[in-house]
Every structure is written in structure tokens, then in C-alpha cells.
C-alpha positions in Angstrom: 50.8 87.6 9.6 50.3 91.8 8.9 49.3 92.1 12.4 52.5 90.4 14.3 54.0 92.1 11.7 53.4 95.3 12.5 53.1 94.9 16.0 56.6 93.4 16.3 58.2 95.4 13.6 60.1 97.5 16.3 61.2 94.5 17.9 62.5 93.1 14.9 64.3 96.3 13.6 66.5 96.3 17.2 66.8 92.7 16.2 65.1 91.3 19.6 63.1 89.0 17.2 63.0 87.1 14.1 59.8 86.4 12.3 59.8 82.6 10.3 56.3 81.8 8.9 54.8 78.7 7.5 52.1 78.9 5.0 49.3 76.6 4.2 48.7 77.8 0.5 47.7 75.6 -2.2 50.0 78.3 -4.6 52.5 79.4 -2.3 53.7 82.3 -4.9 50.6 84.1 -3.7 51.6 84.7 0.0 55.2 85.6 -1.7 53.2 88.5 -3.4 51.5 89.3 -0.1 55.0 89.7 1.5 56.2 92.0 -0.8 53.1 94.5 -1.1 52.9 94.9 3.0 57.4 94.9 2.9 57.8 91.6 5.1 60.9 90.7 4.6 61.4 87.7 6.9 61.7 83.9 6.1 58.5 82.1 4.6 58.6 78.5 4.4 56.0 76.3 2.6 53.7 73.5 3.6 51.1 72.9 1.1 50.5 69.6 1.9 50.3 70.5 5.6 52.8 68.0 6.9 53.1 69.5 10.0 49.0 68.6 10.6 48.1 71.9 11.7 44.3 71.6 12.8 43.8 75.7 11.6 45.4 78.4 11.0 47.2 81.5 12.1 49.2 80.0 15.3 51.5 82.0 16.7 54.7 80.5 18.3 57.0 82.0 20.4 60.7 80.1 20.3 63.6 81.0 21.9 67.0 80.9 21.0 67.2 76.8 21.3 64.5 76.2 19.2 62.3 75.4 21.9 58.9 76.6 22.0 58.2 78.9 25.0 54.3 80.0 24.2 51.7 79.6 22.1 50.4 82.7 21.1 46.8 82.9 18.9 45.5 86.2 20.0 47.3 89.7 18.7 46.7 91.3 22.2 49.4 88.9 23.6 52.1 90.9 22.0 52.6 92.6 25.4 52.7 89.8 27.1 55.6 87.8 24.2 57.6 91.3 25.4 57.3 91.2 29.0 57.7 87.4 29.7 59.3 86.2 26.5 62.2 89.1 26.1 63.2 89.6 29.6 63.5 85.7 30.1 66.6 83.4 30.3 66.7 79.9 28.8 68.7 77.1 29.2 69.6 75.0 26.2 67.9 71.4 27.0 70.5 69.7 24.3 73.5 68.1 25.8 74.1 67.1 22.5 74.3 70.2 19.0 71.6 69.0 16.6 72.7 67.0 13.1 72.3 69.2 10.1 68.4 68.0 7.9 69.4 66.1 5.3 67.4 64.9 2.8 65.9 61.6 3.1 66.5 58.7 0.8 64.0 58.5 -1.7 65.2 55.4 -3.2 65.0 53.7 0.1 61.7 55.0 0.9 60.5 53.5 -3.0 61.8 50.6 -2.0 60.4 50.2 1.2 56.7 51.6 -0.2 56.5 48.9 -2.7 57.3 45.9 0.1 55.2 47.5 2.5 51.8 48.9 3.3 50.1 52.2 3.6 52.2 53.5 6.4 55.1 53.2 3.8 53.7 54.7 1.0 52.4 57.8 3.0 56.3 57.9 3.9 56.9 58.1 1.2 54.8 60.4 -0.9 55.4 62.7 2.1 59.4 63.0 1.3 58.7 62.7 -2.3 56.0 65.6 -2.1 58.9 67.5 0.0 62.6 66.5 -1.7 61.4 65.1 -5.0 62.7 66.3 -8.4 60.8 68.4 -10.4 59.2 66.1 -12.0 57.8 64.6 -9.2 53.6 65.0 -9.4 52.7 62.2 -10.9 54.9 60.1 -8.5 53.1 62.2 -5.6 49.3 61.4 -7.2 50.3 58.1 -7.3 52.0 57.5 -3.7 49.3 59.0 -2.4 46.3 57.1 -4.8 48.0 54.0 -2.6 47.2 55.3 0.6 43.9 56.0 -0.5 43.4 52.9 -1.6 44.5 50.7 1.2 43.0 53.4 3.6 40.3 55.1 2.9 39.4 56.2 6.1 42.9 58.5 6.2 41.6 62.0 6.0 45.6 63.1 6.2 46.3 61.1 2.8 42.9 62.5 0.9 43.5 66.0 1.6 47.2 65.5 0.4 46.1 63.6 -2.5 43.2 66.1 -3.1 46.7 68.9 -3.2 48.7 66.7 -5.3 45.7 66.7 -8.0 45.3 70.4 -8.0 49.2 70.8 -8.1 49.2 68.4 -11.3 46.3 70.2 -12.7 48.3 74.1 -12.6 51.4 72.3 -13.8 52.1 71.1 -17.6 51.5 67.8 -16.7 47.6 68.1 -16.7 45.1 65.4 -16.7 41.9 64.8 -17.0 39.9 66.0 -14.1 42.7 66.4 -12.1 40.9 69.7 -10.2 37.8 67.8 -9.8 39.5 65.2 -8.3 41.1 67.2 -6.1 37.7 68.8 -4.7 36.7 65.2 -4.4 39.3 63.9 -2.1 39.3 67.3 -0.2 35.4 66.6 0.3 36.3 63.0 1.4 38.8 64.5 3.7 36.6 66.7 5.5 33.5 64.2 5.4 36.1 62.5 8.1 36.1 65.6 9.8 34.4 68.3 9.4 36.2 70.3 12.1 39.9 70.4 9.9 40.0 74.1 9.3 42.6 74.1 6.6 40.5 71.4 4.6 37.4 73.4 4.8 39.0 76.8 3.7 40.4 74.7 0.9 37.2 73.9 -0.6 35.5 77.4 -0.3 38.6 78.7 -1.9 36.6 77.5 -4.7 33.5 77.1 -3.9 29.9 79.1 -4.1 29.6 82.2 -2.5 27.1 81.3 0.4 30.1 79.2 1.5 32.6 82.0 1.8 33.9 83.4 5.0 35.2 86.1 3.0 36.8 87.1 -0.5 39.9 85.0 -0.5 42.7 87.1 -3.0 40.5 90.5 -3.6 43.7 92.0 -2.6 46.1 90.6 -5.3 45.3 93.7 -7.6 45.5 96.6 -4.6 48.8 94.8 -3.9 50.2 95.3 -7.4 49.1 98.5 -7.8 50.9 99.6 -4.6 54.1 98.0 -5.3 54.1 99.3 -9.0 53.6 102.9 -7.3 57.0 102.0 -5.0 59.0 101.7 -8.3 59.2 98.0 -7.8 58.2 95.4 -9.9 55.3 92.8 -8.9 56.5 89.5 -8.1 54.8 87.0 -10.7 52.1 84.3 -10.3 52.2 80.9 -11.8 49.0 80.8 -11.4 46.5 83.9 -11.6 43.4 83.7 -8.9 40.1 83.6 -10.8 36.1 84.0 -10.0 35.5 82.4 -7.0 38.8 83.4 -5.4 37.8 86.8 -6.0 34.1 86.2 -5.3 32.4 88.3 -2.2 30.7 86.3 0.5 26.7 86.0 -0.3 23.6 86.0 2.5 21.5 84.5 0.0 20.8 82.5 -3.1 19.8 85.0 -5.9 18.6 84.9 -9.3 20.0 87.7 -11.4 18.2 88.1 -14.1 14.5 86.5 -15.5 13.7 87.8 -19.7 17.3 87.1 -21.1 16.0 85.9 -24.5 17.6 82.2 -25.1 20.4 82.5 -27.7 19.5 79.1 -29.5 16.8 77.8 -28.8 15.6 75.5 -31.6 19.8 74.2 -31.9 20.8 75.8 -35.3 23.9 76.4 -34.4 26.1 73.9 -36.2 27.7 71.4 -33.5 31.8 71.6 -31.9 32.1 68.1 -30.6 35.3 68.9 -29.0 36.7 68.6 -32.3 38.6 72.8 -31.6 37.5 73.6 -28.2 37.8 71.2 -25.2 36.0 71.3 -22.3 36.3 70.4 -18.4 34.0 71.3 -15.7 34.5 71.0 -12.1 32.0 71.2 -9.6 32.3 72.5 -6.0 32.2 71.0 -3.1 31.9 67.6 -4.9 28.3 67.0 -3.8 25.3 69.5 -2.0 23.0 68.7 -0.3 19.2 69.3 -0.5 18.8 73.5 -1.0 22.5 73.8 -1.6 24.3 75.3 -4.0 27.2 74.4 -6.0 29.9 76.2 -8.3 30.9 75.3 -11.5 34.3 75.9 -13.1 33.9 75.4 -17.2 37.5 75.8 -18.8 37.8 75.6 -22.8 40.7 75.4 -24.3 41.5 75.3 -27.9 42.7 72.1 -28.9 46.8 73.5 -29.9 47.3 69.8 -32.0 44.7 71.4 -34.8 46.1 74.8 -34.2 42.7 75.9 -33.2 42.2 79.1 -32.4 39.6 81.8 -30.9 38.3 84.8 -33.2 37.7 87.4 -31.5 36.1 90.0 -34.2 32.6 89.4 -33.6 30.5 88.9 -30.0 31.1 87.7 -26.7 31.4 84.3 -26.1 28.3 83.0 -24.3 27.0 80.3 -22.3 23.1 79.1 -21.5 22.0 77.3 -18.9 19.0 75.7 -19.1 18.1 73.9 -15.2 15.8 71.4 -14.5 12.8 71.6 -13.1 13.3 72.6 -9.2 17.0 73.6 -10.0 17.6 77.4 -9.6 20.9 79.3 -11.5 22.3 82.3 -10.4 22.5 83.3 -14.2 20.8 81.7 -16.8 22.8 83.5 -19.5 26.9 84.7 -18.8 29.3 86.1 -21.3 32.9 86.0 -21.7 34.9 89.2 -22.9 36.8 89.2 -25.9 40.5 90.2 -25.5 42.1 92.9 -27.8 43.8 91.0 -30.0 42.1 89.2 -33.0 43.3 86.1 -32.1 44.3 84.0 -29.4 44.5 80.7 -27.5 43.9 81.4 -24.1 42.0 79.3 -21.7 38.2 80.8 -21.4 36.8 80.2 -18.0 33.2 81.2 -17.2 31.8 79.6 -13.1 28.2 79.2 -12.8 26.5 78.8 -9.2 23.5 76.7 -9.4 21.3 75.5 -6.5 19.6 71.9 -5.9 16.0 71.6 -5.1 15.1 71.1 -1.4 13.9 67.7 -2.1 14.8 64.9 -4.6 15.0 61.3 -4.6 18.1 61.4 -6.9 21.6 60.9 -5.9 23.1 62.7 -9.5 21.2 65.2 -11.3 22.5 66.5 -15.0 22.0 70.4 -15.9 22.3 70.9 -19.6 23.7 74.2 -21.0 25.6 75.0 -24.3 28.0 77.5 -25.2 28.6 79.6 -28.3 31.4 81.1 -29.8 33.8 81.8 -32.7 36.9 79.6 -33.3 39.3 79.0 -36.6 41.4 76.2 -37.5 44.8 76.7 -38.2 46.6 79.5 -39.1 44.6 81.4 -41.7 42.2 78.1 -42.2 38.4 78.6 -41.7 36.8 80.4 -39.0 33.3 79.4 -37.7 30.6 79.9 -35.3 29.8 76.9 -33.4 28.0 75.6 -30.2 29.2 73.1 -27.7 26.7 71.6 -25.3 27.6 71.1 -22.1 26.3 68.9 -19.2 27.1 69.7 -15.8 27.1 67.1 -13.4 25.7 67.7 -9.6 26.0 65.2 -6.9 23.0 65.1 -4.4 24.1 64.1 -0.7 21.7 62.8 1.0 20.8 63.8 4.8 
């Protein structure tokens, strides 16, 4: 988008042109930011879910003043050639008849029709809902497009949308229980059907290990903030903040960072959190490797708010250890997690581990225990303790 930007901008200040875009982005609030820090100030319109079945992305579109699409245009030299061809051209307006107004559709009618009918019906109508719904909508979307899944399998269109409705569930209040593993798991399935959907892949390595990256997806998100502070404006705001492997830096190769990190606890003194202050998820990405791959782990723990637990952040780092079975290689067998300024606090703690499967194995799941340690305190002025949680990540194994 920066490129036609810039390449058009003198076309659009003389008001020749008008730039529209569509994004792709699982958190559309992120191209919003984009658009502010490089001052492109023209329509953006949002497709998450990719409704419009776009096989990859950018494509450039050349409409005229009908609506009508005059050329495609995917490589930045053809700027010329929009100018020449495009500008100086004449087109008749094909409608003998001016366009109704979009209105949205009936959701009601489509619920209706969903329930009497088949997977054709529901995909209907988890498209609208996912579109014109309320607010409130996700779990109506999960479960529209659970149906689909259900009856068809086979339907990369309705796993990838289902594999978007989990992850928009999981960054909303409305959270549930391996809701982003889920929704690496139906993207997998997606792209199992086929492997050549651009916009499916990209939203796996989004989050995946580094040897999968075709390059460092939001590095810029902090050079765009700092620019727009330094304009006197103010950065818009993310609902959601990009983390480790969204910053991550594409790797060449698999490497082990360190090899004498002394083991924090190794005869298991440390007295036991069962998840009864801290709770734990863990994701692993892509949903299954293969023989010699590697996968990324994303461990979130999050004080449980019901016991008003709470972090205490006077002493060390929090820490986890991962201890990988044999033929199992991990990038870092010990990782920390900073300590904030303030004494206290509740945020979520994420730490992603990368861990690679051995080239051969006869199993189809392999578990890779690890433990973390840290300090928490229960309720407001109530005890505060050092405790360890064990961990157990779970790898798939795909075999060739």
C-alpha cells in the first residue's frame, strides 16, 4: 500500500484518483496505525475473514468511475501505465439501470434458514453474522462456522474462517479455553487443503517459529509510534498489542543459544501452584511439525482475578525451564520474564519457546515437560509466595 501510495500521491492530491483498500488483518486496528504513521488518509475497509476469497495478497485494481474494473495491476512499475491508459480513457457506464443502496441482510432469516438447512446455509450465514452481527456476535460466529466444519470438513473457506473467529474470541472478553490453539488448528486444516492459499499461510507464520518467517511481521509498530509522537500527534491505540513472534526476525537455522545454564530446580523443592493463582495456556504453532521441524510455543499465565491473585514483583525474574526429551532440541533451555516497575500487578505474562522435533520418531504426539517459577500473593495484602508450576507442552508429529 506505501508504494501506490506514494507513487500516486500526486494523482490523488489533483484528485485524478481515489485510493480504497481492503485489508486482510486478523486485528485490523494495526493497518489503522500503519495508515497514520506513513499519512494515508484514504478509505480502508476490512475483511478479516476474507470473504472476498482473495488467493494472496497485495492486488492492485484499477476501477473507473462505474465501478467497473478496468486492470489489474500487481506490479508497482505499472503506475505509468494506470496513467497513460487508465486516465486518458473514456468509459461508458454498462448499467441501464442506478444500483440499490447495500443493505444489510436479514439475520433472522438467515438463522432461520441455517437451522432447516445444510452447510451451504450455515456458511450464509456465519458469513453475514461475521459481517452485520451485533457486538456480541463471536460466539454465534464460532458456532456457525463449527457447523460447517462439521458437516464439511473438506471446506478450507469455512476452517480458515473458523480458525479467525477462534482468535477473534480469544482477544475479546469472551475467552475460552484454547480458543488461539484452535484457531492455529483450523488454519493448519485449512491450508493442509491447500497449501498454495497465501493469506492462510502468512496467517500461521504470523505466529509461528522463526525458520518459517518470510520476514518480521509488526517490527515497525514502535518506529511508527515514535514518528507520529514526534509530529505532535497522538498514536492511534491497539486492542491488541503484537508480541514475540510478531516481532520475531526471520532465522536460516535452528540454534541452540545457550548450553551451562545451571537448572533452577532440579530436585522439585519448590512448593507446587496447581493452577490454584496462576493459570496457564499454551499454544503451539503450526498445530503439528513434521520430522526436523520446529515449533513455537505461546505460554500465557494469568493470575486467577476470582482469588484476587496477584504477581510480586520485588524479588527475581520470573523464569521458565525446559527440560526436552531425548532427540528434542530447544532454542533456550532457560528464559526469563522481566518484572514491571510496579510492586504489584496482574498482567498477563507471556514467555514463546521454539523447540525442534527429532528427525525421526515413530510417535504421532510427543510431551516436553518444563516448569516455571515465580512469585505471586493472594488477595490484597494476603500472603505472598514462591511457587512453581509445571508445565507440559504438547507437540504434534505429522507424519511424511
Amino acid at each position: 500500500m506505501p508504494g501506490w501510495h506514494e507513487a500516486t500521491k500526486e494523482l490523488q492530491d489533483a484528485g485524478e484518483i481515489q485510493m480504497v483498500g481492503i485489508i486482510q488483518e486478523q486485528h485490523p486496528d494495526r493497518a489503522a496505525l500503519f495508515m497514520q504513521w506513513k499519512e494515508m488518509g484514504w478509505p480502508l475497509m476490512v475483511d478479516s475473514y476474507n470473504l472476498l476469497e482473495a488467493p494472496y495478497v497485495p492486488i492492485s485494481l484499477a476501477l473507473d468511475e462505474h465501478g467497473v474494473i478496468q486492470q489489474v495491476l500487481r506490479p508497482l512499475e505499472d503506475v505509468g501505465e494506470l496513467d497513460e491508459a487508465f486516465l486518458s480513457s473514456t468509459f461508458d457506464d454498462p448499467v441501464t439501470e442506478a444500483p440499490s443502496a447495500a443493505t444489510p441482510p436479514d439475520l433472522e432469516s438467515l438463522r432461520v434458514q441455517a437451522q432447516q438447512g445444510g452447510a451451504d446455509e450455515w456458511m450464509a450465514y456465519g458469513n453475514a453474522l461475521a459481517t452485520w452481527g451485533p457486538e456480541n456476535r463471536i460466539d454465534a460466529v464460532v458456532d456457525a462456522f463449527s457447523r460447517v466444519v462439521e458437516a464439511e470438513p473438506e471446506d478450507g473457506w469455512a476452517q480458515f474462517r473458523l480458525g479467525v473467529a477462534h482468535r477473534a474470541r480469544y482477544d475479546s472478553p469472551d475467552r475460552q479455553p484454547d480458543d488461539f490453539q484452535k484457531a492455529v488448528d483450523h488454519w493448519s486444516a485449512a491450508l493442509a487443503l491447500d497449501p498454495n492459499q497465501y493469506i492462510w499461510r502468512r496467517r500461521i507464520q504470523q505466529y509461528g517459529p522463526r525458520l518459517d518467517k518470510p520476514y518480521p511481521f509488526y517490527d515497525w509498530v514502535i518506529q511508527a509510534r515514535e514518528e507520529v509522537a514526534a509530529r505532535g500527534d497522538e498514536p492511534l491505540r491497539l486492542a491488541v498489542e503484537p508480541r514475540g513472534a510478531e516481532f520475531a526476525e526471520p532465522a536460516q537455522e535452528f540454534v541452540r543459544r545457550e548450553t551451562t545454564v545451571a537448572e533452577p530446580d532440579p530436585q522439585g523443592r519448590v512448593l507446587r501452584d496447581e493452577g490454584d493463582f496462576i493459570s496457564l495456556e499454551s499454544t503451539a504453532v503450526p498445530a503439528a511439525v513434521g520430522h526436523g521441524e520446529v515449533a513455537r510455543f505461546h505460554l500465557v499465565f494469568r493470575p486467577i482475578t476470582e482469588k484476587k491473585a496477584h504477581w510480586n514483583n520485588e524479588a527475581e525474574d520470573m523464569v521458565l525451564w525446559v527440560d526436552p526429551p531425548r532427540g528434542w532440541e530447544v532454542e533456550r533451555q532457560m528464559m526469563t520474564h522481566p518484572l514491571p516497575p510496579e510492586l504489584v500487578s496482574q498482567e498477563e505474562r507471556i514467555i514463546e519457546v521454539e523447540v525442534r522435533a527429532p528427525e525421526r520418531s515413530l510417535r504421532r504426539t510427543a510431551t516436553i515437560p518444563a516448569y516455571a517459577l515465580y512469585y505471586v500473593c493472594e488477595d490484597v495484602n494476603g500472603l505472598c509466595m514462591y511457587r512453581r508450576q509445571d508445565v507440559e507442552l504438547t507437540a504434534r508429529i505429522r507424519r511424511p
